[in-house]
VEXPANU-370026 format. One record per residue (C-alpha): x, z, y; residue in one letter; residue number from 1. Coordinates in Angstrom, 1 decimal, always signed. Layout:
REM residues N
{east = X; up = Z; north = Y; code = A; pos = NUM} .
...
//
This chain:
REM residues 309
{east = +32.3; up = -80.1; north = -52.3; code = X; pos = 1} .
{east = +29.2; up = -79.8; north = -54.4; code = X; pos = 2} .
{east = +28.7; up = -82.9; north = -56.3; code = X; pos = 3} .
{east = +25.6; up = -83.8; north = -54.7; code = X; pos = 4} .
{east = +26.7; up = -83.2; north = -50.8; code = X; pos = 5} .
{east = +29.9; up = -85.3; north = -52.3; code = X; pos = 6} .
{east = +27.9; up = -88.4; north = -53.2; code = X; pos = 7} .
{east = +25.5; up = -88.2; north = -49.8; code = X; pos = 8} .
{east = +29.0; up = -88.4; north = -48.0; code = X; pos = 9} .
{east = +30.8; up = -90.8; north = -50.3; code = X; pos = 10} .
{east = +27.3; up = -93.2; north = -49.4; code = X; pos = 11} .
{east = +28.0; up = -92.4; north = -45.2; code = X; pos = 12} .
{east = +31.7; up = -93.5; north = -45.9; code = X; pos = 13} .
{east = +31.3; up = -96.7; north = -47.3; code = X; pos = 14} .
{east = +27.7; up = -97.7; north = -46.1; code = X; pos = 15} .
{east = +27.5; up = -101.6; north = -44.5; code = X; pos = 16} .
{east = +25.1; up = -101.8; north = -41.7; code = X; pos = 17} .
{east = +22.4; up = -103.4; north = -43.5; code = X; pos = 18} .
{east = +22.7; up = -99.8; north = -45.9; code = X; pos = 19} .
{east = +22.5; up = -97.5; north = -42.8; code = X; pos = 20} .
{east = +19.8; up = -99.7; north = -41.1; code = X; pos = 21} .
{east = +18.2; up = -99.6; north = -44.1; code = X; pos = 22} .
{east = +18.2; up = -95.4; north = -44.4; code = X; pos = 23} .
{east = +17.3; up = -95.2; north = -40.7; code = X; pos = 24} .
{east = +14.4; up = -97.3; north = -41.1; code = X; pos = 25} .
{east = +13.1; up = -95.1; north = -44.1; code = X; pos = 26} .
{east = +14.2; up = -91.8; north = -41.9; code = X; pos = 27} .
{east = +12.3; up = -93.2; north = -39.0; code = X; pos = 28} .
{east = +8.9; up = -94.3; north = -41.4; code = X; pos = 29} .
{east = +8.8; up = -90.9; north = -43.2; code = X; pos = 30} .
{east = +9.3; up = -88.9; north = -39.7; code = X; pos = 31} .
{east = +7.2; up = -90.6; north = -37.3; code = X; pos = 32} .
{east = +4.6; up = -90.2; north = -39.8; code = X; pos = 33} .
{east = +4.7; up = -86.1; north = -39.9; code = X; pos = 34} .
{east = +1.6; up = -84.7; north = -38.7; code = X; pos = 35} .
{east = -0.2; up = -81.7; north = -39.8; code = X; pos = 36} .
{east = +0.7; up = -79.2; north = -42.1; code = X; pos = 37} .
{east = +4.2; up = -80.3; north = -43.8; code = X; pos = 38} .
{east = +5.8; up = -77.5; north = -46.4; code = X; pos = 39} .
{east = +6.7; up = -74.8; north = -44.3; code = X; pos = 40} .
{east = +5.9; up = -76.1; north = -40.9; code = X; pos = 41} .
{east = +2.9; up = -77.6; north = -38.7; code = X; pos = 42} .
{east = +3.7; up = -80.7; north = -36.8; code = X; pos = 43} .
{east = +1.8; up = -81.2; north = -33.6; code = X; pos = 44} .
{east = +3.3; up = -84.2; north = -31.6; code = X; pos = 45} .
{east = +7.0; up = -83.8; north = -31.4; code = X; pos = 46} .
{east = +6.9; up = -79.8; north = -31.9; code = X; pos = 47} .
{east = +7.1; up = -77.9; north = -35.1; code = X; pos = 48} .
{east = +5.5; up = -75.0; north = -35.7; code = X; pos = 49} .
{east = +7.3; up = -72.7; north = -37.9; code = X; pos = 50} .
{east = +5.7; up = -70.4; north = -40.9; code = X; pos = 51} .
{east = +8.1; up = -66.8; north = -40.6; code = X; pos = 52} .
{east = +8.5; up = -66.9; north = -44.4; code = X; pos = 53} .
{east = +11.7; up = -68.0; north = -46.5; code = X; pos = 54} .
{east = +15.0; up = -68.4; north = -45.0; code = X; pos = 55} .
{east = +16.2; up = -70.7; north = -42.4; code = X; pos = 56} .
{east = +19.7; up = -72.8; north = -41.5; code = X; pos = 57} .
{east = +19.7; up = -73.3; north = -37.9; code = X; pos = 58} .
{east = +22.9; up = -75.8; north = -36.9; code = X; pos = 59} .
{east = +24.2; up = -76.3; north = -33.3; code = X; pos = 60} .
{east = +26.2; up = -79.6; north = -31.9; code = X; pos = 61} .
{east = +27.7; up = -81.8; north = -34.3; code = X; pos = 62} .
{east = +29.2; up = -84.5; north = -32.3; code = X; pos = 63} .
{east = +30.5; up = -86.9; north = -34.8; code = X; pos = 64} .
{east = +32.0; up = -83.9; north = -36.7; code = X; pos = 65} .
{east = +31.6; up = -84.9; north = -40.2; code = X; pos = 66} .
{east = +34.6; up = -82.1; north = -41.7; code = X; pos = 67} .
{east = +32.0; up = -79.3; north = -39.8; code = X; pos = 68} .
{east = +28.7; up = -80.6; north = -41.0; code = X; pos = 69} .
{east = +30.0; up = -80.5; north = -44.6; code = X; pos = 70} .
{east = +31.6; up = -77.1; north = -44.3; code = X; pos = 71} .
{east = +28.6; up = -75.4; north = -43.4; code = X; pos = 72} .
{east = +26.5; up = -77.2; north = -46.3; code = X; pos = 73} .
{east = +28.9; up = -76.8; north = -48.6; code = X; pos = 74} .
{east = +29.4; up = -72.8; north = -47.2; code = X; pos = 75} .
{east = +25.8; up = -72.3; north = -46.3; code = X; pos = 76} .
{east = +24.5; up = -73.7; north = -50.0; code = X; pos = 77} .
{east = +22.1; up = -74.9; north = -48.2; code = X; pos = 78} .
{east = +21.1; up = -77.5; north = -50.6; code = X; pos = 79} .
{east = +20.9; up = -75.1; north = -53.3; code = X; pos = 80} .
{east = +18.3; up = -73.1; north = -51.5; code = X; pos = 81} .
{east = +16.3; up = -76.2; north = -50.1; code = X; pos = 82} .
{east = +15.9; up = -77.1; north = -54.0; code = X; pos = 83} .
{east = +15.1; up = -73.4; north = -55.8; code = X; pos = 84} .
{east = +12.8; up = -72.1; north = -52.6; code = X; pos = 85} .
{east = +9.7; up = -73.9; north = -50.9; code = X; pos = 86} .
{east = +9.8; up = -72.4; north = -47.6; code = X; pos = 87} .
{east = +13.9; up = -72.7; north = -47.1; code = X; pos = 88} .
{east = +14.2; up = -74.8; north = -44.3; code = X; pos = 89} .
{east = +17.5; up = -76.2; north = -42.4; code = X; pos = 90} .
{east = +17.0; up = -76.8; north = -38.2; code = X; pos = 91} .
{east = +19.6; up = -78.8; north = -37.0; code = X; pos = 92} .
{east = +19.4; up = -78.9; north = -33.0; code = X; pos = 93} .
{east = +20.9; up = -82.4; north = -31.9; code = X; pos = 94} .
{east = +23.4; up = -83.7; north = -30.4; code = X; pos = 95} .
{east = +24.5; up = -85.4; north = -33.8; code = X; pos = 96} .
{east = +26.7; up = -88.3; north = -32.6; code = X; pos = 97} .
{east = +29.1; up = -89.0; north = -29.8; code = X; pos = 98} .
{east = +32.7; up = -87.6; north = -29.1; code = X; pos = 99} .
{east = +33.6; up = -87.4; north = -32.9; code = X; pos = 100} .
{east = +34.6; up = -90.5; north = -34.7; code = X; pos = 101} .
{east = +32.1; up = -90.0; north = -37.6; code = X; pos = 102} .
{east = +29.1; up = -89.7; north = -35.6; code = X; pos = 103} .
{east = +27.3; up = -93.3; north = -38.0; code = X; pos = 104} .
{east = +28.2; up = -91.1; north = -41.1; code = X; pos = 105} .
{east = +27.0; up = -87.4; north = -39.8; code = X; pos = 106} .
{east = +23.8; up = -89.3; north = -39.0; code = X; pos = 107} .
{east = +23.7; up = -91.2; north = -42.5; code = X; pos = 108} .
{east = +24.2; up = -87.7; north = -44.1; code = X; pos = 109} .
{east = +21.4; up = -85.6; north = -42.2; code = X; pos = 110} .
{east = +19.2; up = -88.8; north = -42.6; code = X; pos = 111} .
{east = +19.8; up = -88.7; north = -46.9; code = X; pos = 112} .
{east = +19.2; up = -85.0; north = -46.5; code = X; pos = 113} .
{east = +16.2; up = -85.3; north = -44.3; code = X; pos = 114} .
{east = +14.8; up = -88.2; north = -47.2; code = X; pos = 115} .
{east = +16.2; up = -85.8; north = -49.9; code = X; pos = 116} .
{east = +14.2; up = -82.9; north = -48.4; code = X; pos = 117} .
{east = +11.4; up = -83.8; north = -46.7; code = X; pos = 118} .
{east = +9.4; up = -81.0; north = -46.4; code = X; pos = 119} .
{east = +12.5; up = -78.7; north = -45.3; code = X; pos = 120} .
{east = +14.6; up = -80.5; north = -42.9; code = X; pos = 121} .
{east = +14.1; up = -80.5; north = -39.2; code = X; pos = 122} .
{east = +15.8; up = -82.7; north = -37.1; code = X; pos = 123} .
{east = +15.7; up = -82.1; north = -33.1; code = X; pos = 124} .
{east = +16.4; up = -84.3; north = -30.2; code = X; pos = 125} .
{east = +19.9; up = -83.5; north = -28.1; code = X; pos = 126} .
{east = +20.6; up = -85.0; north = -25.0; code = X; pos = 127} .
{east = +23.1; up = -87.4; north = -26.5; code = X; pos = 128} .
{east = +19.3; up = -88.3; north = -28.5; code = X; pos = 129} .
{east = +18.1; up = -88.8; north = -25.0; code = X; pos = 130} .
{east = +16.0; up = -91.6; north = -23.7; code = X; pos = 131} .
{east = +17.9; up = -94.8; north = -21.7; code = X; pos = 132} .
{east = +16.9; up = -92.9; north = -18.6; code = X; pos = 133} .
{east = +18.7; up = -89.6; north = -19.5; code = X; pos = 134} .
{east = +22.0; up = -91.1; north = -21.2; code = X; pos = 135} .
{east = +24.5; up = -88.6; north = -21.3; code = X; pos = 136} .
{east = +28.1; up = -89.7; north = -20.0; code = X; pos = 137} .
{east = +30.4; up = -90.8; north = -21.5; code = X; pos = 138} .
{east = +28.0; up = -92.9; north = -23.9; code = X; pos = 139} .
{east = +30.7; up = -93.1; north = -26.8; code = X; pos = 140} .
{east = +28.0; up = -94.6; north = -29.4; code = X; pos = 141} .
{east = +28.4; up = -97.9; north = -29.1; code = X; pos = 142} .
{east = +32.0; up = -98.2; north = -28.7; code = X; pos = 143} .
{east = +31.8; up = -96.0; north = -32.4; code = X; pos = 144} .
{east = +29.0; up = -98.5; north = -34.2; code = X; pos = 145} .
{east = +31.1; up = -101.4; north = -33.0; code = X; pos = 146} .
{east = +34.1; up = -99.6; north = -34.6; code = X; pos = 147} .
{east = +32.4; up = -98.4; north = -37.6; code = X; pos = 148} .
{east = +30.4; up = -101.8; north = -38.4; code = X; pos = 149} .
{east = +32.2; up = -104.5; north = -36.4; code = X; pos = 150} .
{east = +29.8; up = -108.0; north = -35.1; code = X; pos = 151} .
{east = +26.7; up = -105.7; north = -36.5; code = X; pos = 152} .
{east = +27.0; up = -102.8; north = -34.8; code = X; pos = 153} .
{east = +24.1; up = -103.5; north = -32.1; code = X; pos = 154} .
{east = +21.7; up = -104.1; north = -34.8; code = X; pos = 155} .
{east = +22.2; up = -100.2; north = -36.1; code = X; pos = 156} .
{east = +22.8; up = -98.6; north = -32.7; code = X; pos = 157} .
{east = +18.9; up = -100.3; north = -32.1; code = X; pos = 158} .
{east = +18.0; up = -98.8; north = -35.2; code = X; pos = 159} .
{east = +19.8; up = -95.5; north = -34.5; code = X; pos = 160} .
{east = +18.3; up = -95.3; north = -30.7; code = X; pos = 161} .
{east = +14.7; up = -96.0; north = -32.1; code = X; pos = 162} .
{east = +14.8; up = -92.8; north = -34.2; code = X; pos = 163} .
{east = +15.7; up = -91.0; north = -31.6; code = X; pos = 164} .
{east = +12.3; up = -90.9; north = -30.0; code = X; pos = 165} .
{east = +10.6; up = -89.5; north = -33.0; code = X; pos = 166} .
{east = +13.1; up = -86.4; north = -33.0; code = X; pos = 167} .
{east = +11.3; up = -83.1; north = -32.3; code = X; pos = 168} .
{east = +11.4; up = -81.2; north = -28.6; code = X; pos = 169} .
{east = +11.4; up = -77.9; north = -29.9; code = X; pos = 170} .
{east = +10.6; up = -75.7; north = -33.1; code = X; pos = 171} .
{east = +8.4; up = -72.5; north = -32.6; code = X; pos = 172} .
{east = +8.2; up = -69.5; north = -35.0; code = X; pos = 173} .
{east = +5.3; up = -67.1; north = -34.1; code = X; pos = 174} .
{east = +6.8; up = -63.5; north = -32.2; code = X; pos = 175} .
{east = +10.1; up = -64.4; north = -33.1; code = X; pos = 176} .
{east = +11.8; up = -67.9; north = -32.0; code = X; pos = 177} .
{east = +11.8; up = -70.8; north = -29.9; code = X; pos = 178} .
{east = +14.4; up = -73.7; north = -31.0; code = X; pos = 179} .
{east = +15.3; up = -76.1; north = -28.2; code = X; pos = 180} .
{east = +18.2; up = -77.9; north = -27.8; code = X; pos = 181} .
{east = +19.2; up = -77.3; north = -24.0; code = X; pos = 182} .
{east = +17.1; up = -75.3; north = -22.4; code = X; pos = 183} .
{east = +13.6; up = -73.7; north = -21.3; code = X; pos = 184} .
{east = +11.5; up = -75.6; north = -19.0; code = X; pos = 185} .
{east = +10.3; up = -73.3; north = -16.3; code = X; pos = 186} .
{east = +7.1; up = -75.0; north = -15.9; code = X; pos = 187} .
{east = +6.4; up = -74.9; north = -19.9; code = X; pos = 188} .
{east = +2.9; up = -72.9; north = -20.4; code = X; pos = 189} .
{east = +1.5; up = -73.6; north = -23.3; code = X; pos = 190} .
{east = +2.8; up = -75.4; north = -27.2; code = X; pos = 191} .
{east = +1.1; up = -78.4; north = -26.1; code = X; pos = 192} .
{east = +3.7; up = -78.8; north = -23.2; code = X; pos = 193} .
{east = +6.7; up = -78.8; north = -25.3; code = X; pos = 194} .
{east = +4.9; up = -80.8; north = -28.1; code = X; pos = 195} .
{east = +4.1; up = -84.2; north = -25.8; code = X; pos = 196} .
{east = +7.2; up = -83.0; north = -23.1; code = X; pos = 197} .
{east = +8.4; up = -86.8; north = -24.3; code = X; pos = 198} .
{east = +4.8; up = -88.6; north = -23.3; code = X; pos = 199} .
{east = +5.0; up = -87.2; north = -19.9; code = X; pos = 200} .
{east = +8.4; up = -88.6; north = -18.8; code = X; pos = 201} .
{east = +10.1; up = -89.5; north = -16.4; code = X; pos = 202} .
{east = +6.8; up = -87.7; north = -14.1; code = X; pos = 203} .
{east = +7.3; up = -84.3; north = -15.2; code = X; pos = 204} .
{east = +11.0; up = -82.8; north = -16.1; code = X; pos = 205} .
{east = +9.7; up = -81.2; north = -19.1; code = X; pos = 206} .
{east = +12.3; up = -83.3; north = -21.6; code = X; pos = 207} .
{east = +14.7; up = -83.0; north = -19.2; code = X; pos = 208} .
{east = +14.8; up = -79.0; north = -19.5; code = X; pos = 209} .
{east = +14.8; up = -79.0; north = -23.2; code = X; pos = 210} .
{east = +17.5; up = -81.1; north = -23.5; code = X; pos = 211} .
{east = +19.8; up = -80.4; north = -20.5; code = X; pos = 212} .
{east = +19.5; up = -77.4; north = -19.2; code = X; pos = 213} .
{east = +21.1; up = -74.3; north = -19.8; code = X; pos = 214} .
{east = +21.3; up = -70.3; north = -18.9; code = X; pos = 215} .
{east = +23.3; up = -68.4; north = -16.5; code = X; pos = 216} .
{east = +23.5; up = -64.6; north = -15.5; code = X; pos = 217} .
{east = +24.3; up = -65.7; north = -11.6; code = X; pos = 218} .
{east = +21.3; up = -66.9; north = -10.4; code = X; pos = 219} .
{east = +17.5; up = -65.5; north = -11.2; code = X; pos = 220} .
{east = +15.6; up = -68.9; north = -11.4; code = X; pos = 221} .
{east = +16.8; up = -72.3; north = -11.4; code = X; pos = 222} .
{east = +19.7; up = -74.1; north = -9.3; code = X; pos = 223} .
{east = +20.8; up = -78.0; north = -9.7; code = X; pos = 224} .
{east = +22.9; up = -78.2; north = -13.2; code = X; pos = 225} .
{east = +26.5; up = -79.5; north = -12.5; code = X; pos = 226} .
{east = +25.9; up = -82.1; north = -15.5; code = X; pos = 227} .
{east = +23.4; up = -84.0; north = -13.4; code = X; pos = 228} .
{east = +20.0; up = -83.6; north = -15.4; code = X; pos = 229} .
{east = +18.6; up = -80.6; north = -16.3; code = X; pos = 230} .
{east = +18.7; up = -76.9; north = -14.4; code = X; pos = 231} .
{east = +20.8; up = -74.4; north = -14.3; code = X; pos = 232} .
{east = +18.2; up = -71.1; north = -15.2; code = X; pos = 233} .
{east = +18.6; up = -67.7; north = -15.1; code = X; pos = 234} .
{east = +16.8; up = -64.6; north = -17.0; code = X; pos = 235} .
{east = +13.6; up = -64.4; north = -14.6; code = X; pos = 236} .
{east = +12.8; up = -67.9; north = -15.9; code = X; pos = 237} .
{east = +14.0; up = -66.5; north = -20.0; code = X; pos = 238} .
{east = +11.4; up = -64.1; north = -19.3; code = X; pos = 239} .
{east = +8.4; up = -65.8; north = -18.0; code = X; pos = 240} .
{east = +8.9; up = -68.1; north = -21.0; code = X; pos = 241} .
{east = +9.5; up = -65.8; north = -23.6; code = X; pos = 242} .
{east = +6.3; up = -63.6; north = -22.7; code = X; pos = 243} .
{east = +4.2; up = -67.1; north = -22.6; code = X; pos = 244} .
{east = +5.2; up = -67.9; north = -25.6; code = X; pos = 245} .
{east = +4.9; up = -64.8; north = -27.3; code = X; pos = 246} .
{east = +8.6; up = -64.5; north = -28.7; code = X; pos = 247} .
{east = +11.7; up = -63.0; north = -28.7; code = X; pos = 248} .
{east = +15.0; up = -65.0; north = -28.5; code = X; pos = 249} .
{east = +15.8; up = -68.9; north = -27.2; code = X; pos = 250} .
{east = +17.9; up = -70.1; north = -30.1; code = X; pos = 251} .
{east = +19.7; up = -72.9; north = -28.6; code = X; pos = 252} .
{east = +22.6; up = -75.5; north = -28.6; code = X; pos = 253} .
{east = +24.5; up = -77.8; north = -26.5; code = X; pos = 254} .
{east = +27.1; up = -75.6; north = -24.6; code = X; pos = 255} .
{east = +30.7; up = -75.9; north = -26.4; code = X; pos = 256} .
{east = +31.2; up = -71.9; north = -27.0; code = X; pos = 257} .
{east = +35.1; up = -70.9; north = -27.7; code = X; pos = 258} .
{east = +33.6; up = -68.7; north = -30.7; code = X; pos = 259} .
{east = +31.3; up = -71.2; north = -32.2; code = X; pos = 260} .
{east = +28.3; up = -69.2; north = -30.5; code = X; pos = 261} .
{east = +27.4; up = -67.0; north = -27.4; code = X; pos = 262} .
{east = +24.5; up = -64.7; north = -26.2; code = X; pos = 263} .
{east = +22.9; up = -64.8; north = -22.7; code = X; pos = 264} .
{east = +20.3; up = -62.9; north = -20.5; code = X; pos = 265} .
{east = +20.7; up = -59.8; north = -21.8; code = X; pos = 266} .
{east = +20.1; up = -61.0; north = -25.9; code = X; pos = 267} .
{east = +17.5; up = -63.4; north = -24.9; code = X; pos = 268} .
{east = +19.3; up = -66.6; north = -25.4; code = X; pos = 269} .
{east = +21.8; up = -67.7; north = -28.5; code = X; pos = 270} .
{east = +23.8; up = -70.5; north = -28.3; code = X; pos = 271} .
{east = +25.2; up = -72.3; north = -31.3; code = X; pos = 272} .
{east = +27.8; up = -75.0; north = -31.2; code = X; pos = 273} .
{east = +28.9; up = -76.1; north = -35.1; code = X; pos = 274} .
{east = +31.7; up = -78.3; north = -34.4; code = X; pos = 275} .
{east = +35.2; up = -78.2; north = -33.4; code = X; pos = 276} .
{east = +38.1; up = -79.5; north = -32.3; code = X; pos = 277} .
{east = +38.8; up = -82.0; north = -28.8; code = X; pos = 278} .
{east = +37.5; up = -83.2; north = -26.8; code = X; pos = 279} .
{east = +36.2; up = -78.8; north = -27.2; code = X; pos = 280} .
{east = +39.1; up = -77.7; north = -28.5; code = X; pos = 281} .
{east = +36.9; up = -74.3; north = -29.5; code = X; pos = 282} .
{east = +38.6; up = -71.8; north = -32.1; code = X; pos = 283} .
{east = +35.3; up = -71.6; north = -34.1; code = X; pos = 284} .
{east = +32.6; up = -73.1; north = -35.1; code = X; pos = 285} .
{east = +29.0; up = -71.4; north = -36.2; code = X; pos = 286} .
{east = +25.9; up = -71.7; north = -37.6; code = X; pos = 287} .
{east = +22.7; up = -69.2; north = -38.3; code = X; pos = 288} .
{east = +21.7; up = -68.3; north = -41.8; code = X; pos = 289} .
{east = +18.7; up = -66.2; north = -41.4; code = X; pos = 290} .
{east = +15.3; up = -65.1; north = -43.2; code = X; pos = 291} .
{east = +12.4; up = -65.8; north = -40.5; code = X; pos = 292} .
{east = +9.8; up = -63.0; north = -42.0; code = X; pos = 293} .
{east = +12.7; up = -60.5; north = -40.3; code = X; pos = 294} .
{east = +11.6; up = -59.6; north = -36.6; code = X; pos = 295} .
{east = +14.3; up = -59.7; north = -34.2; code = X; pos = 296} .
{east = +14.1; up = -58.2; north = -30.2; code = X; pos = 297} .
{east = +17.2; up = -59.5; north = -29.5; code = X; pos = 298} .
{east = +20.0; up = -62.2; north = -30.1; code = X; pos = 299} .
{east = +22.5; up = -59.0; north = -30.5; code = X; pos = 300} .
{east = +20.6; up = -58.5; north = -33.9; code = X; pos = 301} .
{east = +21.6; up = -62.1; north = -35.4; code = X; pos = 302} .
{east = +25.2; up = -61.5; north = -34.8; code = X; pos = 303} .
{east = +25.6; up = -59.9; north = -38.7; code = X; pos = 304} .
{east = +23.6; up = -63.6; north = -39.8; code = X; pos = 305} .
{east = +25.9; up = -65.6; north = -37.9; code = X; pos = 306} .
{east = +28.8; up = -67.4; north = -39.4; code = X; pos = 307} .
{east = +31.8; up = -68.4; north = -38.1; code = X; pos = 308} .
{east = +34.6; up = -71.1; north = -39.3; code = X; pos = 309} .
//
């Protein structure tokens, strides 16, 4: 482990509550503030606009997976790039905690990156970063903070659960990408719907779609999703969005995949899912290393930048 990434997670291991509250307060300060041009990236509301310059780590579910997360830092060097280039940034698409016992420490550790490197980490809202409304189920959280910090534990899960509503919607990177975490929302025409998706819920399903919903090849537009939120969409809808938007490939997360990644409507959607191990029980993990100046017409082109553990 590099000595740096070993001290970040030596400090998740042994923080007391008043430590994390303390680094999720500072988190929550320095990105609820972000507006405008920041490094490599735009903020405008909760999206981020992406410059297509340097190169980019883009980092599926986590789920409590703290042995994952540092694999692919340590594997990645991702900290060695954030510190020699600028424009390097790392995307990590939600879905940080629950279902893995270390979910308090793979927070901790994005959060010291994210203070570490302000300007080049980009944190996104899963649906297990969901509002109260939108839970997902099982809710293993709290039953983790009370394990991890005993009679305290509601004070950080408050802490933790305030954070989450300054996470972005979505990332966007001119004729190339759009980053969400679940999936595209059908009515979505324009930036400025993803970027305030969180202002105008529970009216509209806008949130909803980004953070629930995902693709299949059986159906042509949407159906009711078998998780309870969210849509089940097929490629008609891929399309329409894509062309809207101006871009290529739906880069996305939360769907466990049994190789650590997957590709939908015909190269239009990638999944990523970085963790492993139950409740998945996936052979393989994955993540994205890839330079964004590159144009890509199709997911099937990222398989070469896609690696697997």
């Amino acid at each position: 482990m590099q000595t740096g990434l070993q001290q970040i997670v030596k400090e998740a291991l042994d923080a007391s509550c008043e430590r994390f509250c303390q680094l999720v307060d500072e988190a929550l300060r320095l990105i609820s503030s972000e507006n405008g041009r920041v490094g490599n990236f735009e903020v405008v509301g909760r999206l981020v606009r992406l410059r297509p310059a340097g190169e980019a780590l883009v980092v599926g579910d986590l789920h409590g997976d703290l042995e994952s997360l540092i694999d692919i830092l340590n594997s990645s060097q991702i900290l060695k790039k954030l510190g020699e280039d600028p424009d390097a940034v790392a995307v990590f698409l939600g879905d940080y905690g629950d279902r893995g016992y270390y979910s308090a420490e793979v927070y901790h550790t994005l959060l010291r990156l994210k203070l570490q490197f302000p300007k080049q980490i980009i944190l996104m809202r899963g649906n297990h970063e969901g509002p109260e409304d939108l839970l997902a189920s099982p809710h293993d959280l709290p039953w983790q903070f009370q394990s991890r910090f005993g009679g305290e534990w509601e004070k950080a899960y408050k802490r933790i659960r305030q954070l989450f509503n300054c996470l972005y919607n979505a990332v966007f990177v001119e004729e190339r990408y759009l980053m969400v975490h679940g999936g595209v929302p059908p009515q979505a025409k324009t930036l400025d719907d993803l970027a305030h998706a969180h202002k105008r819920h529970p009216q509209e399903s806008l949130l909803e779609d980004l953070l629930w919903s995902d693709p299949t090849d059986a159906i042509s537009e949407t159906c009711a999703s078998p998780r309870g939120a969210g849509k089940l969409f097929g490629q008609k809808v891929t399309d329409a969005v894509l062309q809207n938007f101006g871009v290529k490939v739906v880069i996305r997360g939360h769907e466990p995949c049994m190789e650590g990644y997957k590709i939908d409507h015909n190269g239009k959607i990638l999944t990523l899912f970085s963790r492993k191990g139950p409740p998945y029980f996936n052979e393989s993990g994955a993540y994205l290393k890839v330079e964004l100046s590159k144009k890509t017409r199709s997911a099937h082109e990222l398989v070469s930048y896609i690696h697997k553990f």
